[in-house]
N, C-alpha and C positions, 0 to 999 in steps of 0.2 A: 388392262384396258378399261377404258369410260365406258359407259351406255353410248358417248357420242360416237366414240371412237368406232365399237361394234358395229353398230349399224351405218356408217361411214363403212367400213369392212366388206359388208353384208351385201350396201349397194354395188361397189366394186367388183366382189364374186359372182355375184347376178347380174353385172353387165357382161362379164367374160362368158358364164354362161349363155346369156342369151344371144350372146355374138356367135357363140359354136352353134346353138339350136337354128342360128338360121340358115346354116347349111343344110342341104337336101342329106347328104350320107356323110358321115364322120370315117377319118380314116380309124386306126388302130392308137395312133400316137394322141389324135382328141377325142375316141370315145375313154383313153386315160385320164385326161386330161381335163374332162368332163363328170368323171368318177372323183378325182380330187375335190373338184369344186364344191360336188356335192355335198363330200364327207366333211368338208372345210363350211360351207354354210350351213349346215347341220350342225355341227357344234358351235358355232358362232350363234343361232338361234338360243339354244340351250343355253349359253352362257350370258346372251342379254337375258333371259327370262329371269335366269337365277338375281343378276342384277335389280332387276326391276323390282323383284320381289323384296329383295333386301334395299332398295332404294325405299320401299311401302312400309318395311319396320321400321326404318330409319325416322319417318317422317312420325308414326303411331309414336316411335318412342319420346319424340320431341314434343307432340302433342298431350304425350299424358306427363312427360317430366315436368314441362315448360308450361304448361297453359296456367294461368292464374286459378287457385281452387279455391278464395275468396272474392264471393260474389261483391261489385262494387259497391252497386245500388240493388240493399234485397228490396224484396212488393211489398216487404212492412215498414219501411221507411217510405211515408206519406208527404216528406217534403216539408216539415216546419223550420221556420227561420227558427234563429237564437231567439229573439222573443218573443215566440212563440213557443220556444220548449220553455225558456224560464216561466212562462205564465200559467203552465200544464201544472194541477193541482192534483196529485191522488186524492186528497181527502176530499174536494168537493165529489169528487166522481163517486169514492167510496160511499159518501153521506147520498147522493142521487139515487145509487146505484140501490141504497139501502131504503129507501123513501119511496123509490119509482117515482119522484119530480125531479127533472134532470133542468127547472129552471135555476138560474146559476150557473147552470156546469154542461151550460150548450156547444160552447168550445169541447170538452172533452168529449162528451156523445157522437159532433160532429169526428173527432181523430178517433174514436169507436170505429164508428160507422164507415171510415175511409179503410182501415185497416180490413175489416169484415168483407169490404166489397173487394179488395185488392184479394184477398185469401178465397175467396167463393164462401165463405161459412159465417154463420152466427156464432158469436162469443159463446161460453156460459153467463159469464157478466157482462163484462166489457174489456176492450183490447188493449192494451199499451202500447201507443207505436215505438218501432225501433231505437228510432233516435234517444225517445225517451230513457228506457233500458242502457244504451250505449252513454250514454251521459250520467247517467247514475254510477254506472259499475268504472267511470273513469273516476269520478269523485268520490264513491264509496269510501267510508275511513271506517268501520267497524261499526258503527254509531246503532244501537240496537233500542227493541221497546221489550218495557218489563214491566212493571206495577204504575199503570197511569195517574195513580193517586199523588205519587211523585212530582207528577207537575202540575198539581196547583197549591196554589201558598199565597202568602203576603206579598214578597219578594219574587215576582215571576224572572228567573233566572236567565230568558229563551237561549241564552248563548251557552251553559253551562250544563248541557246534560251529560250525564254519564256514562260513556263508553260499555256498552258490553264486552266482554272477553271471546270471542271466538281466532277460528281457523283463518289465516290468510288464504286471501284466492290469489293461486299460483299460475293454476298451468296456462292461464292466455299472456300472462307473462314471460313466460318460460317461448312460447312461440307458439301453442298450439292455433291449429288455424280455426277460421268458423265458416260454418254454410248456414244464411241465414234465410227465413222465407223459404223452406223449404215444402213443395206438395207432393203427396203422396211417397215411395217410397225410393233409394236412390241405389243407383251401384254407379260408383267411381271407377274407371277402367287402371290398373296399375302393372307395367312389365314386369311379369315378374322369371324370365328366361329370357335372354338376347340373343341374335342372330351369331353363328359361328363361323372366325375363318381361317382359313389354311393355306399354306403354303402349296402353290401348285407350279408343275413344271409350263415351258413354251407352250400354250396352246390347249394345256390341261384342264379338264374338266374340275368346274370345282365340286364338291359334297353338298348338297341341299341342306340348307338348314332357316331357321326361320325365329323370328321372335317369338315369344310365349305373351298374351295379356291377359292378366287376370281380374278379376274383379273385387273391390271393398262394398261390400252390402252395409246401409244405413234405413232402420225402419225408425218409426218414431215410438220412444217409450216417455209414458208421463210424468214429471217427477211434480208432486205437488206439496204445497206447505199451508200450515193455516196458524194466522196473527190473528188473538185478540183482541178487541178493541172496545175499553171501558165509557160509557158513557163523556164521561169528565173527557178523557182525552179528545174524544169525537168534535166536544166545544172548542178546545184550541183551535187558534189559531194562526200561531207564531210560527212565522218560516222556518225554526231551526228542528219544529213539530212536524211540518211538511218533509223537510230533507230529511228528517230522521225515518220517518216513514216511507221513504224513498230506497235509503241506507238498507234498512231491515228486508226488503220486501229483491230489492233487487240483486244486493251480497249476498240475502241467504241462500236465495235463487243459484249465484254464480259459486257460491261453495258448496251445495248439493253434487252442481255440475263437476266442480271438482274432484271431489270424492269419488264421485263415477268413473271419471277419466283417469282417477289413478287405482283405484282398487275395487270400481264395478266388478261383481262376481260374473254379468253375465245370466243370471238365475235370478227368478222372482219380479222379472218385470224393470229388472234394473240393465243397463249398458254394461260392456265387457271393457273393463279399464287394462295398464296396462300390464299389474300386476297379475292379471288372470290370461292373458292373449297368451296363445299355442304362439310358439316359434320364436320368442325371446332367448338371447342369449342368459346363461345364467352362468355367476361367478361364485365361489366358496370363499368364503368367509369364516377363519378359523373359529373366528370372537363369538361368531353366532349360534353355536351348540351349548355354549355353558353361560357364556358373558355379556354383554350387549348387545353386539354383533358390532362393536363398531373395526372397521376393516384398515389393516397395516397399509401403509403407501404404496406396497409393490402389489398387493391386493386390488386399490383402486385403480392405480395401471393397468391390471387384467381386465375390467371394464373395459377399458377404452381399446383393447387389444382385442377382446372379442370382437365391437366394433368394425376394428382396422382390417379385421379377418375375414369381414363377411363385407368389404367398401363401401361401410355405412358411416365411418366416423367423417360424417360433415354434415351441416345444419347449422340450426340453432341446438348445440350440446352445451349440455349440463347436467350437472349431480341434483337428486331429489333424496330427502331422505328424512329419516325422523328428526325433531330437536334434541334427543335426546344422543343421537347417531352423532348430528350433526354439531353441537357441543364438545362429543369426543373428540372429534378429527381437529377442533381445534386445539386439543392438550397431548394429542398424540405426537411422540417425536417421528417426525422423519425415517433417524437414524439416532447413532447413543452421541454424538460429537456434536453436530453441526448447530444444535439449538432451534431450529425449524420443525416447525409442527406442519400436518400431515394439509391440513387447512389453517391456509395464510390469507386473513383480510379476505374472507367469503371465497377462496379459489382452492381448488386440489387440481395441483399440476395443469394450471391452465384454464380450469373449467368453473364456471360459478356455480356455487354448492348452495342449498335452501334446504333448510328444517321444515315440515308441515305435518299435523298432528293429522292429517289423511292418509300418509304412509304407512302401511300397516309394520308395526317393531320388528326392529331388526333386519329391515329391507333396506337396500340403496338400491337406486334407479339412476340408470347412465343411460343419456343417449337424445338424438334429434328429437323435439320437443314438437318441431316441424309438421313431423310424418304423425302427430294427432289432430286427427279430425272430430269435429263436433259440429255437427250436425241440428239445428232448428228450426220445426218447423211452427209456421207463425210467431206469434208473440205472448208476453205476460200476460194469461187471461185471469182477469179478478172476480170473483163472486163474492158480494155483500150476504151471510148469512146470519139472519137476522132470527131466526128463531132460538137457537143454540144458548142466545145471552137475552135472551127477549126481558124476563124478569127483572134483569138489572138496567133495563135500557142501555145495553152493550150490543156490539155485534163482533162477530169472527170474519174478517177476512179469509177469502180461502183462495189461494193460487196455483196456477196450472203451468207448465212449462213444456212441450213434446220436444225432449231431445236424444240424439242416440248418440255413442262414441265409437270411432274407430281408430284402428291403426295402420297407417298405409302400408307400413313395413316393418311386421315384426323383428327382422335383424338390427331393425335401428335402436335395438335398446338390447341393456343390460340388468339383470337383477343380480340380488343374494340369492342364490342357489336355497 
């Protein structure tokens, strides 16, 4: 029966009742008859409550599966148009910043100072609004800074600099989510028990039972970096100088965060990635005791089988894993006949597989990309440190970042045992 239903019932029962109660004396056949009632709206009570109760999980569950956990508009996105972010200069701000005359670079001070009051706090240096950051780390191509002596010459190159070699930043592509503008400290509510049902006879009472919600705690830990910056460079002033300093300052930033997210220990100040998270499934991996570790096809299946086992396999799923892992699976056969290797055109059995040198050796990682969260609070704070390089008329950029990682649900992944 409905909740409508019940109490539709309920009223029914209580009108029959109170049709009897208006007689002065009851014979023997309706003080029986009045005894049913009772015992019949009594259970009928019990069994709307129990309803109710499970109609109140129902809605919680819906509320924490379904509610959006990406903030639209975080408080560090101040609102600039497109020419307005293309016009946003780190290096004026850094040269201000480094001077304390911020004439020139009033527009930045001003997106400082908006970000500042929007947070309730003062920089260390000054702020980067969101957008800015978000625009970077979508154009980011690697593009790094190394010996600024480099770029001066006869032949000013601006289009031609030279790619650093680092880390791809993976896991926001992979799906991980972000909370951005975050104050003070958070817990995400997550079911982690659901309500239980049973099979009951006519009229049967059911079993109490109830959802469990638990909670994902996110505090803020800081990850910071510091770029030199040589004199000579400082005079540039070629956009390809700007963007490059953009590149360095806001990839390095999002491959820190990576790293954290996949193999934070947890310890020392750092985030718990997902390599180190309690309650991971974990899969064995013959290869991994003597060899590489890289894993047979019916291996990689057992990932996704842990998964299935615990009704985690759906998301955003895919393989994470070393280049070096990730290489093999593409010379690995299948089987001895069919001529198919283990990874076919970036896929194992369905799923898109990535190499990144943050996965610690001889690990594969399967599973919702989804169920990680990344958490940041405020924005890129920059400080100009000018005494450090003072001698050479250099200065060190130094950057700040407060971000933490979680996992919404450990069974949503798999490792190398």
């Amino acid at each position: 029966m409905t909740i409508e239903q019940i109490r539709s019932k309920m009223d029914s029962v209580f009108a029959e009742m109170d049709t009897l109660t208006k007689n002065e004396t009851l014979n023997e056949e309706q003080e029986t008859r009045f005894d049913e009632l009772e015992k019949e709206y009594d259970g009928l009570k019990r069994n709307l409550e129990r309803l109710e109760r499970a109609e109140s999980v129902r809605v919680e569950i819906n509320q924490v599966s379904k509610k959006p956990i990406i903030e639209k508009t975080p408080k560090t996105e101040i609102g600039l148009s497109e020419k307005e972010r293309q016009s946003y200069s780190f290096m004026r701000a850094i040269t201000a910043a480094a001077t304390g005359n911020w004439k020139g670079a009033e527009f930045e001070l001003e997106c400082s100072r908006a970000v500042s009051e929007s947070l309730g706090r003062e920089a260390r240096g000054f702020f980067v609004p969101y957008e800015i950051q978000r625009d970077a780390m979508g154009t980011a191509s690697g593009t790094g800074i190394s010996d600024a002596g480099a770029l001066v010459g006869t032949d000013h190159m601006d289009n031609m600099f030279i790619d650093r070699l680092r880390a791809e930043s993976v896991i926001g592509r992979l799906g991980a989510q972000m909370l951005t503008g975050l104050v003070g400290d958070v817990d995400i509510p997550k079911l982690t028990g659901g309500a239980t049902f049973y099979w009951v006879a006519e009229d049967g009472d059911v079993t109490d039972s109830t959802g469990t919600v638990g909670m994902l705690s996110l505090s803020p830990k800081t990850v910071g970096g510091a770029i030199p910056l040589t004199r000579k460079l400082m005079k540039q002033s070629a956009p390809s100088v700007e963007a490059m300093m953009r590149n360095d300052l806001i990839l390095g930033m999002a491959l820190a965060i990576d790293a954290a997210a996949i193999a934070g220990t947890g310890l020392a100040n750092q985030p718990k990635g997902i390599l180190a998270t309690t309650g991971v499934n974990t899969q064995t991996v013959a290869d991994a005791a003597a060899g590489a570790g890289v894993p047979t096809f019916a291996e990689m299946v057992g990932f996704e089988t842990a998964l299935a086992d615990d009704n985690a396999l759906r998301g955003s799923l895919a393989y994470l894993t070393t280049p070096s892992i990730n290489g093999g699976l593409k010379t690995k056969p299948i089987d001895a006949g069919s001529g198919l290797m283990v990874n076919m055109n970036g896929m194992v059995n369905g799923y898109r597989t990535y190499g990144n040198t943050n996965v610690t050796a001889k690990k594969v990682i399967f599973g919702n990309f989804n169920d990680v969260i990344i958490g940041m609070w405020g924005v890129l704070d920059l400080v100009a440190d000018t005494s450090t390089k003072a001698a050479s008329g250099g200065l060190v950029l130094r950057a700040f970042q407060d971000i933490d990682v979680g996992i919404r649900h450990p069974e949503s992944f798999c490792i190398t045992a």
